[in-house]
C-alpha positions in Angstrom: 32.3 -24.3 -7.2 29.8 -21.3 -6.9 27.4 -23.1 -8.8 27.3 -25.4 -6.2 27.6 -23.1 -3.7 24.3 -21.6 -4.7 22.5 -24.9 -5.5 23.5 -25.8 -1.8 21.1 -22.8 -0.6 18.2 -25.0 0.4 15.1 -24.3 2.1 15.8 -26.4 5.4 14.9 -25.2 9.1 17.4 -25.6 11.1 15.4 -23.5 13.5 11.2 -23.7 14.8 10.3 -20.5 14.3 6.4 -21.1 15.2 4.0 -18.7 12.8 0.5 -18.2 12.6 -1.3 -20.9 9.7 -2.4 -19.6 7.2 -6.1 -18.6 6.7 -7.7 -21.7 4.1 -8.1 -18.5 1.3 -5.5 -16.8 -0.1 -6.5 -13.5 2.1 -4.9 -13.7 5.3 -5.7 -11.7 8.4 -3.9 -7.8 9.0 -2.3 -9.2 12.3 -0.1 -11.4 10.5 1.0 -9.2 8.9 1.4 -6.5 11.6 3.0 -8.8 14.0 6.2 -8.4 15.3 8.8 -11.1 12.8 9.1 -14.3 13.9 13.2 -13.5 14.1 14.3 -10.5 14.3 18.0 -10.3 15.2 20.3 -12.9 14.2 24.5 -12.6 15.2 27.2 -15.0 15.0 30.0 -15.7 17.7 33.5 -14.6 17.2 34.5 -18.4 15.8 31.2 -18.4 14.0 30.0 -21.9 15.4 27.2 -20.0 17.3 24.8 -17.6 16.8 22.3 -16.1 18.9 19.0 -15.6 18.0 15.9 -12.7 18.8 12.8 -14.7 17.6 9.4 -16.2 17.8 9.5 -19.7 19.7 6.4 -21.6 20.3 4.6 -18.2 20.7 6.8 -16.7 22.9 9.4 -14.0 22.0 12.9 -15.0 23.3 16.9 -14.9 23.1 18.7 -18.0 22.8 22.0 -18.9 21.8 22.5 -22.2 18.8 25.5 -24.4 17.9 24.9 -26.6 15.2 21.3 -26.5 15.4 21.3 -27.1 18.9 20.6 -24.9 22.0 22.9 -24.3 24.2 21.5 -21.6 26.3 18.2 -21.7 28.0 15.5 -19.3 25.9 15.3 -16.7 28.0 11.5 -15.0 27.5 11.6 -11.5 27.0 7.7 -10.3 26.0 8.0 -6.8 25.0 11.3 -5.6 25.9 12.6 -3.2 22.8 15.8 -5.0 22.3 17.7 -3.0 20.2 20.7 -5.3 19.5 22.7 -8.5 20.5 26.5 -8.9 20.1 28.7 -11.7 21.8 30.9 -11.4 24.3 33.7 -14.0 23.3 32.5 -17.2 22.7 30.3 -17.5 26.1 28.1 -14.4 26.9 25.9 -12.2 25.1 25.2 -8.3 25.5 21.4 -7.4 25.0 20.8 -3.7 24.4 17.5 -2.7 25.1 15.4 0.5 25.7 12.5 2.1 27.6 10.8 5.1 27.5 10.9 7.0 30.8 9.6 10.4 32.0 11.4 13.5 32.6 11.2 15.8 35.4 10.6 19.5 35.2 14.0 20.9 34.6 14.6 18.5 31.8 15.2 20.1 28.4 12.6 17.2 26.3 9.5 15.6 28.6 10.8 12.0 27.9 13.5 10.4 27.5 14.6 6.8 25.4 17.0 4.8 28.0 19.2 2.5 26.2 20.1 -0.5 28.9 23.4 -3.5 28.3 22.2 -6.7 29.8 25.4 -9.1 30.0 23.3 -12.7 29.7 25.8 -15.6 29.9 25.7 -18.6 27.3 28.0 -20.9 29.4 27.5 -22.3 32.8 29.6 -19.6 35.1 29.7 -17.1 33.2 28.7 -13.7 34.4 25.6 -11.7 34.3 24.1 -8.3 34.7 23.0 -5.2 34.0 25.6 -2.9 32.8 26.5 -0.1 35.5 23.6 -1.4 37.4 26.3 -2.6 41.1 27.4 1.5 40.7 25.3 3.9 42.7 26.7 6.7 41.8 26.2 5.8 37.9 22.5 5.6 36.3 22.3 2.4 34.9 22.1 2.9 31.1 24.6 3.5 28.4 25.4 6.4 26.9 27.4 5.3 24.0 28.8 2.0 22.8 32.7 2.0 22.6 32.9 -1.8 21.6 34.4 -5.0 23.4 37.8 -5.9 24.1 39.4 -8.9 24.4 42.6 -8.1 26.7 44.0 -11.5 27.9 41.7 -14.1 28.9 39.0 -11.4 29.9 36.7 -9.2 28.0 35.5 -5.5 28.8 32.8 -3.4 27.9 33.6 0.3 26.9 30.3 2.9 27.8 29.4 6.0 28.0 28.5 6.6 31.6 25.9 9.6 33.1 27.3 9.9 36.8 25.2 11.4 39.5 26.4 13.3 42.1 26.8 13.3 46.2 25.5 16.5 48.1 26.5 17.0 51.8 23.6 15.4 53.3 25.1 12.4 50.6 22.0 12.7 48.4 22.7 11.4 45.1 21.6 13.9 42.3 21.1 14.6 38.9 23.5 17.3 37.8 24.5 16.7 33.8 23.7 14.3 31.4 27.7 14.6 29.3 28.8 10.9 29.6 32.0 9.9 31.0 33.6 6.8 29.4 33.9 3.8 31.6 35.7 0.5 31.1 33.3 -2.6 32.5 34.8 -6.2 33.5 32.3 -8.2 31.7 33.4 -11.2 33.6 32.8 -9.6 37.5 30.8 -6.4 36.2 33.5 -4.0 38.5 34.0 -0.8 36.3 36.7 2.0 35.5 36.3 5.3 34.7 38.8 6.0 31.7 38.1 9.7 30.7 36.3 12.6 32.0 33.0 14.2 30.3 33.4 17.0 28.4 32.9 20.4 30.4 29.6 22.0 29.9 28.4 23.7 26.5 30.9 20.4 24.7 30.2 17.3 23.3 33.3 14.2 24.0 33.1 11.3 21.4 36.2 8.7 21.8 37.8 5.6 19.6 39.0 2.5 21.7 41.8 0.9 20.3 42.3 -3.0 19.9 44.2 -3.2 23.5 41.8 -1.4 25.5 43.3 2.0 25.7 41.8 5.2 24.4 42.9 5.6 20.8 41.2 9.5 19.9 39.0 11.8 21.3 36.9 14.5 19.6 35.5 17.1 21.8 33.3 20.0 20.3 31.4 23.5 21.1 27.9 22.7 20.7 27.7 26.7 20.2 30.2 27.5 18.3 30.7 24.7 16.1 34.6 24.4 16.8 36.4 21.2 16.9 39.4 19.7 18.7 40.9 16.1 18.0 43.3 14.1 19.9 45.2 11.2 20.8 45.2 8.6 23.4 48.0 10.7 25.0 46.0 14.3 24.6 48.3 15.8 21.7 46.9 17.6 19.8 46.3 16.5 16.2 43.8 18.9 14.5 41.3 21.2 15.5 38.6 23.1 13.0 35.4 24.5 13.1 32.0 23.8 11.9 29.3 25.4 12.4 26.5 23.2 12.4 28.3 21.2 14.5 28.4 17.9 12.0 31.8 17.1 12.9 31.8 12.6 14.1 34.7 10.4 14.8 33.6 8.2 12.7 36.0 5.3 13.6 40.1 3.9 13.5 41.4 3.2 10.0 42.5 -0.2 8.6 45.4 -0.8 10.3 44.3 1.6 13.6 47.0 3.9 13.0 44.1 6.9 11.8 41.3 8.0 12.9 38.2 8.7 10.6 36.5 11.9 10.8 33.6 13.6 8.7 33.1 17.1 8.7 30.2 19.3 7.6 31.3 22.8 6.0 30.1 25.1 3.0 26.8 22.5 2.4 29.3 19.4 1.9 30.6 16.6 3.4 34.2 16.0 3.5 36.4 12.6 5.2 39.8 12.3 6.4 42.1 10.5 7.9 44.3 11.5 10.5 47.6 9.9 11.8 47.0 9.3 15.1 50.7 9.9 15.2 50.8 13.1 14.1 51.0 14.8 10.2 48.7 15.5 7.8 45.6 14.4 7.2 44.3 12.1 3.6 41.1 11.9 2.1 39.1 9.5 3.0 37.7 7.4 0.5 37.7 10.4 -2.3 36.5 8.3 -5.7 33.9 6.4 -3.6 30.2 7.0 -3.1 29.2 4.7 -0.1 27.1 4.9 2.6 28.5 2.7 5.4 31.5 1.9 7.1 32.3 -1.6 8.5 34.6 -2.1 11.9 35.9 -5.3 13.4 34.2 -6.2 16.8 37.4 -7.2 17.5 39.9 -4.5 17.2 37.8 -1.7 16.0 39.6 -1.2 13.0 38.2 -0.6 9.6 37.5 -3.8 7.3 35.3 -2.3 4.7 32.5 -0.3 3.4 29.1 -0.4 1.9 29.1 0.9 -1.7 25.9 3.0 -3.1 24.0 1.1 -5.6 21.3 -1.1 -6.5 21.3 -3.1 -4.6 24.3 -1.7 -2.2 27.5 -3.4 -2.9 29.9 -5.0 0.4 33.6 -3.7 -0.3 36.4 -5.6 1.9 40.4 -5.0 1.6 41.7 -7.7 2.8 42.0 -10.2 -0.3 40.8 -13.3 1.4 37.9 -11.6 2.8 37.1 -9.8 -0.8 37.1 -13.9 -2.7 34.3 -14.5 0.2 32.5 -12.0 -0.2 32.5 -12.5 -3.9 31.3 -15.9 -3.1 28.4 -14.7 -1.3 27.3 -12.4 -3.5 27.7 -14.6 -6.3 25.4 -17.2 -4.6 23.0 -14.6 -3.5 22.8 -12.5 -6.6 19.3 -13.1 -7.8 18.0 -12.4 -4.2 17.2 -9.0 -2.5 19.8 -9.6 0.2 21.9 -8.4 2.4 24.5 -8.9 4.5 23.6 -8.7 8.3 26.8 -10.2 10.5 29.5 -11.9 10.3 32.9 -13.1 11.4 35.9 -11.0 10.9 37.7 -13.3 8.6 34.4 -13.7 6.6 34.9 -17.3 7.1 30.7 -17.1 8.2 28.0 -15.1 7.2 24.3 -14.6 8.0 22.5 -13.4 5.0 18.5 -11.9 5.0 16.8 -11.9 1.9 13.4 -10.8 0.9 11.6 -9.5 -1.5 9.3 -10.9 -4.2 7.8 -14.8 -3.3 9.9 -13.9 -0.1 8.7 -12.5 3.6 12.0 -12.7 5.1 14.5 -15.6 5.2 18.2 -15.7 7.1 20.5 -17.8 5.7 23.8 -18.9 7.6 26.8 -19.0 5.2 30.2 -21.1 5.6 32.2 -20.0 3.0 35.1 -22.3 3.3 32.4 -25.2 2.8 30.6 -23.7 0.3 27.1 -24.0 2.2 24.4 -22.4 3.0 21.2 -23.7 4.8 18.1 -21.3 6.2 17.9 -21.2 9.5 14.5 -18.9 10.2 11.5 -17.4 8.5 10.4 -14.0 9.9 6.8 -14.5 8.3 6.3 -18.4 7.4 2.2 -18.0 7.4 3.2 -15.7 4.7 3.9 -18.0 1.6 4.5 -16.5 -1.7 1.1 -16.6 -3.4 0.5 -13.7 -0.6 2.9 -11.8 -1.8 2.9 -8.7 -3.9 5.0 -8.4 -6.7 7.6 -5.7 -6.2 10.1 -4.0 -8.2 11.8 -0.1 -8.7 9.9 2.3 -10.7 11.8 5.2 -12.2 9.9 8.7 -13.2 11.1 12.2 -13.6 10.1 14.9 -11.0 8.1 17.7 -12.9 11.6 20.2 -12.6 13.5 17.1 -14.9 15.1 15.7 -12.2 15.2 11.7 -12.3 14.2 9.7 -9.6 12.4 6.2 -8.8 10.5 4.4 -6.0 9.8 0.5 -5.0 6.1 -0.6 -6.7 4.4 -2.9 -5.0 1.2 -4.8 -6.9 -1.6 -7.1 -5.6 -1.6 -10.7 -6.1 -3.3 -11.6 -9.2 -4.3 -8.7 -10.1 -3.6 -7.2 -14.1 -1.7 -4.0 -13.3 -4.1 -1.7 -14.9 -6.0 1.1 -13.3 -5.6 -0.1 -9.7 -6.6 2.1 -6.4 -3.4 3.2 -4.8 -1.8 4.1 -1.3 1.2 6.4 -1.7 3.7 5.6 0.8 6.4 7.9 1.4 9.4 6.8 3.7 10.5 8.2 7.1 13.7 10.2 8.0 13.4 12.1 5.3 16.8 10.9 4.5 16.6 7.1 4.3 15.0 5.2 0.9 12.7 2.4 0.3 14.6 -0.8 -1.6 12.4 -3.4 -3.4 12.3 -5.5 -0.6 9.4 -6.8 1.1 7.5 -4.4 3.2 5.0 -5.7 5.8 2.4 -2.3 6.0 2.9 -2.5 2.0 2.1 -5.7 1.6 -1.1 -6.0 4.3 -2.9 -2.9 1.8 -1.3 -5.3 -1.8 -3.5 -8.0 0.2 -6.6 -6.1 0.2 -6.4 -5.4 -3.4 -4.1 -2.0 -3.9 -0.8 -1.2 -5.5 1.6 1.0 -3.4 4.0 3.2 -4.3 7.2 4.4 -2.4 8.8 7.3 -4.3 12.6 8.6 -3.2 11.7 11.6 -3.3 14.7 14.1 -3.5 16.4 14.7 0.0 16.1 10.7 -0.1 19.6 8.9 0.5 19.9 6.6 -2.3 21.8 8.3 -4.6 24.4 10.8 -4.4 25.0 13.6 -1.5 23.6 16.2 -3.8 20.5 14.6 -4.1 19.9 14.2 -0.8 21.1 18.2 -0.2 17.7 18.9 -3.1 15.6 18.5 -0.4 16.9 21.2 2.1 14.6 24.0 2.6 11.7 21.9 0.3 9.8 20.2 3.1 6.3 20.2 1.4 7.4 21.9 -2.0 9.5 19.7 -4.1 9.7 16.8 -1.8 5.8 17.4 -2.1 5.5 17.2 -5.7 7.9 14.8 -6.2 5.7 11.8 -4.5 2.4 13.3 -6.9 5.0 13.5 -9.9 5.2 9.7 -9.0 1.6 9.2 -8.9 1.3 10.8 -12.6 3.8 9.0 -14.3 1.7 5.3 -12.9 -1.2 6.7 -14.3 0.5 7.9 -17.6 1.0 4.2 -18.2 -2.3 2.9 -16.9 -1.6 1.3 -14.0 -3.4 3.2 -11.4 -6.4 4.9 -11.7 -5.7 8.9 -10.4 -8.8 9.6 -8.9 -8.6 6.7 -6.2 -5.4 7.9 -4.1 -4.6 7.4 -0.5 -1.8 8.9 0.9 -0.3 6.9 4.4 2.8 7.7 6.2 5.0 7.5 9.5 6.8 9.9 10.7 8.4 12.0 7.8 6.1 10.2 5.7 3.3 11.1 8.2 4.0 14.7 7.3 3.8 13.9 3.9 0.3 12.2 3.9 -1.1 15.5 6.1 0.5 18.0 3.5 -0.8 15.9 0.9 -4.4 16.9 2.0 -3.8 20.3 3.3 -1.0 21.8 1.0 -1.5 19.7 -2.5 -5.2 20.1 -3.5 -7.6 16.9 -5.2 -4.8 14.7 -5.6 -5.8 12.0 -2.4 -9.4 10.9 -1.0 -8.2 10.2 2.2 -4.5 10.4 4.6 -3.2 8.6 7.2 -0.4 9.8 9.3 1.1 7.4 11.7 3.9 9.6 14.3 3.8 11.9 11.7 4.9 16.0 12.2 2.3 18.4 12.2 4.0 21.7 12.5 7.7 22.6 11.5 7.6 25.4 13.9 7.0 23.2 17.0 9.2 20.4 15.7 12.3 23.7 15.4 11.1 24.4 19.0 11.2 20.5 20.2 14.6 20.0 19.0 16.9 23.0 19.6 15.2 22.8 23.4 16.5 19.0 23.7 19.8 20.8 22.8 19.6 23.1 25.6 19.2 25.8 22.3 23.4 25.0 21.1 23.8 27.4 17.8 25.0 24.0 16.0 21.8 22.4 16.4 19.7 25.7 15.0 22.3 25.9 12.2 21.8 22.6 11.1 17.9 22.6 11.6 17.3 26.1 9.8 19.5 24.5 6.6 17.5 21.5 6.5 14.1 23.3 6.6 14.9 26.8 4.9 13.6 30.1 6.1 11.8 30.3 9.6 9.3 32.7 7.6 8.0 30.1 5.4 7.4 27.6 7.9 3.7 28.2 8.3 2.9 27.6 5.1 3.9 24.3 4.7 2.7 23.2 8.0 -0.6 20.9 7.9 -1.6 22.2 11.6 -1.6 25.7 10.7 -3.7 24.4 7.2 -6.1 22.5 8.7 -9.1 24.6 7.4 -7.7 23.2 3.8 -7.9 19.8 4.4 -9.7 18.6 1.4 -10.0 14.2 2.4 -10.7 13.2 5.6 -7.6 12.1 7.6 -6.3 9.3 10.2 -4.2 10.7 13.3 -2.6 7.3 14.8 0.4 8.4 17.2 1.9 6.4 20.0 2.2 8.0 23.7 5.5 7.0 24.2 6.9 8.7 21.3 10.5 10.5 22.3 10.7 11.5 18.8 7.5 13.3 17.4 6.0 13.8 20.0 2.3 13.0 21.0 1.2 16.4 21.4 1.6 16.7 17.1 -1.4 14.7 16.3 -3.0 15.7 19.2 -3.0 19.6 18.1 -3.8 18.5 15.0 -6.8 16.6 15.4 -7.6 19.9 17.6 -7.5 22.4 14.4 -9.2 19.8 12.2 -12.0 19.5 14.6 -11.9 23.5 15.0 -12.8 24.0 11.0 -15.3 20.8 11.2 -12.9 18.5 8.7 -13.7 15.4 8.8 -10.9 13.4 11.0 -10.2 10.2 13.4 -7.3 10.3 16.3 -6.1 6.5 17.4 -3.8 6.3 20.6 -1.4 3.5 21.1 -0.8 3.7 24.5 2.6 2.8 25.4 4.0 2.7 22.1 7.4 4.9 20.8 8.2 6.4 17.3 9.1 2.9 15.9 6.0 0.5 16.7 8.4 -1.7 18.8 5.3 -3.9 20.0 3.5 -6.1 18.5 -0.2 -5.4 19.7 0.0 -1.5 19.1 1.6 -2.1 16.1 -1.0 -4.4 15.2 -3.7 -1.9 16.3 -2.0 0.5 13.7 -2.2 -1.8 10.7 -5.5 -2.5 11.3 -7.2 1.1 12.1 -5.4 2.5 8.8 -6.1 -0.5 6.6 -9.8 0.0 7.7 -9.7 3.5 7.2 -8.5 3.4 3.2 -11.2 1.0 2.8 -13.8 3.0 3.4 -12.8 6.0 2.0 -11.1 4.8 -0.9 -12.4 1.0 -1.4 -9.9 -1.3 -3.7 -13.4 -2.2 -5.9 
């Protein structure tokens, strides 16, 4: 049976999804690369016989809702909105979640702000629609946490997070704190409830929504002192702790909804429990496990399984008829890069993304019962796999013995043998790179490099002390871990050492500026796209955002060490080292790093006469959410490696 389950995983469009051709060489230009996918969120109703689709139609970007290969709702054209996710409301209306960047007024603690907005978009003829909170005057309309949807009767509600303003006595509405209250939203007539007060001042308020609607746990915690209580939907008290930097999340209800979930920070580890929502002690959580995400039901919010560490990561279900499908899928998929992206709580249906090597992106939708699979959508179909750079995991030791790996990426026809490279280290820090395909790694594969993408320690990929290495090593360990990399490729001939680029974004922006300003004759150019500048200033930008909470500066002075080494692994305050010209490429919009990072950067460069460029993308956030600027990015750094470090 699973052989024929995976023979039945045939290359058949179910779905348009219009791409650019291909050029008649095998070289094809940047922006097809850089463009936004041609799908880029797919999610399947509750029954599974729909799914609504974020994608590329006839050259316009659009949401539209599929059953059976047919529409069923209108594409509705959406040109650059940052649509953040989709999720069905029953069978017959879908939540978008969108954001915009929006300005800040003086007395704000951060200059901008990113807005997430719930658009309700109906499917069915009748159905309701609107913007979430947006019929409430006295409420801004955005969300300021998602609590799920319940189904309670025949109707469905919305659970939010909710900033209200308030009424002076000349009834002038105001801004006076931004500590959500939750609110319960008709999705059917858009009328609203508040359910719980915000937390007082100087306290953060989390909550858990059980499956009938009623509040199941609440957390609340001093943002100054780190303390902690937790209780249930009838305000006992069930546990109350402390610490101190202030890493304390309900994290969700437990399998059968009877617990709640917590994670608490303490001592430089991280421990789970469970607590009986009932009352009594609490149980470890998982304790033999190393996993790094939990999955709910959409339905009830209880827990249905995790994501097992590994490569690749490894889908763990308890329920025994879900497990069997899940085996299924992974059986059928198991020669693919893949992963699991949606599906319906029974695990009846599936939607599956692969990519990797001969593979830009494909999303497969999975019946399980019928043993089928058929792809419905290409994200990059002008990409075919000629273009595509062979990639696999390449696994090193750091110069202090510590063993570590990153995704290597090689040029089309090319003989792996003394190749220019770009070094390309990842965001966060804590996230990793997976030997899947990457669209800025692949454009510079296309023009003739390899590139590398070390996890680096502090990376997530392994275990929790590996990613605790990196604390306190921002541009010392984590430095010489990516140049550790770059030796051990040119130890076994594949790239040639003295033709080195160094490109990164965010994180990885930081990395490609110390690179060229704390590491010496290693790169002949850096490019750093969003990327921090200054340690001292990005301390400063973040405890302010906090209005200064002691749980915030406890938890940023252990992740970057002593506040009297900070200047010395800070590229802005080593400009007059910079020993390869560098790229500054930094979106306006950014909420994250902000602007002013490059932009005092390219300052102190031009101070000590190094030799620099500075690209704006106007309008664009931390991410590269649209397509031109993120376009205009590709190209300027692409350009910029050329000429300083040419691939022949």
């Amino acid at each position: 049976m699973l052989r024929q389950f995976f023979a039945m995983l045939i290359i058949s469009m179910a779905l348009i999804v219009a791409g650019p051709a291909s050029a008649q060489n095998d070289r094809l230009d940047l922006d097809v690369y850089g463009d936004l996918p041609g799908v880029e969120i797919i999610v399947l109703s509750p029954s599974g016989k729909r799914i609504a689709l974020l994608g590329e139609i006839q050259g316009k970007r659009v949401i539209t809702a599929l059953e059976g290969g047919k529409v069923v709702m209108s594409p509705t054209v959406i040109g650059d909105l940052k649509v953040r996710d989709l999720e069905w409301i029953g069978e017959g209306q879908i939540l978008m979640v969108s954001s915009q960047t929006e300005k800040l007024g003086a007395n704000f603690t951060t200059d901008k702000h990113e807005f997430y907005v719930g658009r309700v978009l109906p499917v069915d003829e009748g159905k309701a629609s609107g913007i979430v909170f947006n019929r409430q005057k006295k409420l801004v309309d955005a969300i300021f946490g998602n609590y799920g949807i319940r189904q309670i009767g025949d109707r469905y509600y919305g659970y939010y997070g909710a900033v209200v303003l308030e009424e002076d006595n000349r009834f002038i509405l105001r801004f006076e704190h931004g500590r959500p209250y939750l609110y319960r939203i008709d999705l059917e007539d858009m009328s609203v409830k508040k359910l719980e007060n915000s937390a007082k001042a100087g306290f953060d308020k989390d909550w858990l929504i059980a499956a009938n609607g009623t509040v199941a746990a609440s957390l609340t915690t001093d943002e100054n002192s780190g303390k902690w209580t937790l209780r249930n939907g009838r305000n006992n008290l069930l546990a109350q702790g402390q610490s101190v930097s202030g890493r304390t999340y309900l994290r969700g209800l437990g399998y059968d909804g009877s617990t709640a979930i917590i994670s608490e920070r303490k001592d430089g580890s991280t421990s789970w429990k469970e607590y009986p929502l009932a009352g009594g002690e609490p149980t470890e959580f998982l304790p033999d496990v190393e996993w790094e995400e939990l999955f709910f039901s959409q339905k009830t919010g209880h827990l249905i399984g995790y994501l097992e560490e590994g490569s690749p990561p490894k889908p763990v279900f308890r329920d025994p008829a879900s497990a069997d499908a899940l085996r299924k899928v992974n059986k059928a998929f198991a020669s693919m890069e893949m992963d699991m992206m949606n599906w319906t709580d029974n695990l009846k249906h599936v939607v599956v993304r692969t990519s990797g090597n001969k593979d830009s992106g494909t999303w497969f939708q999975v019946d399980v019962d019928n043993l089928a699979a058929k792809a419905i959508a290409y994200e990059r179909i002008a990409i075919e796999p000629k273009h595509i750079g062979g990639i696999s995991t390449f696994e090193y030791e750091a110069s202090d013995g510590l063993k570590m790996d990153g995704v290597l990426t090689l040029p089309p026809g090319k003989d792996p043998k003394n190749l220019p490279l770009v070094m390309m280290p990842h965001g966060g820090p804590h996230s990793y790179d997976r030997p899947t395909f990457d669209w800025w790694a692949q454009a510079f594969t296309s023009r003739g490099y390899a590139v590398f993408q070390p996890n680096f320690r502090g990376s997530t990929n392994r275990d929790g002390s590996f990613t605790r290495a990196g604390y306190g090593e921002w541009g010392r360990k984590m430095q010489t871990d990516k140049s550790d990399g770059l030796k051990a490729l040119a130890a076994k001939g594949i790239i040639d050492p003295a033709r080195v680029c160094i490109v990164g974004a965010s994180y990885g922006g930081y990395a490609a500026l110390a690179g060229v300003t704390i590491e010496k004759d290693i790169y002949r150019c850096a490019v750093s796209v969003n990327g921090v500048s200054d340690i001292r200033a990005m301390y400063n930008e973040d405890y302010r955002a906090t209005a200064k909470d002691q749980t915030t500066k406890v938890r940023l002075l252990e992740q970057l060490g002593p506040r009297d080494s900070w200047n010395s692994v800070s590229p802005r305050r080593l400009a007059a080292n910079a020993d390869a010209p560098i790229l500054l490429i930094h979106g306006k919009d950014d909420t994250v790093v902000p602007y002013s990072h490059s932009q005092q950067m390219a300052d102190k460069l031009k101070d000590n006469g190094k030799p620099y460029e500075m690209v704006t993308l106007n309008g664009e956030d931390h991410w590269l959410s649209l397509a031109d600027t993120r376009k205009q990015m590709l190209n300027a750094s692409v350009a910029f490696v050329e000429k300083h470090n040419p691939p022949d």
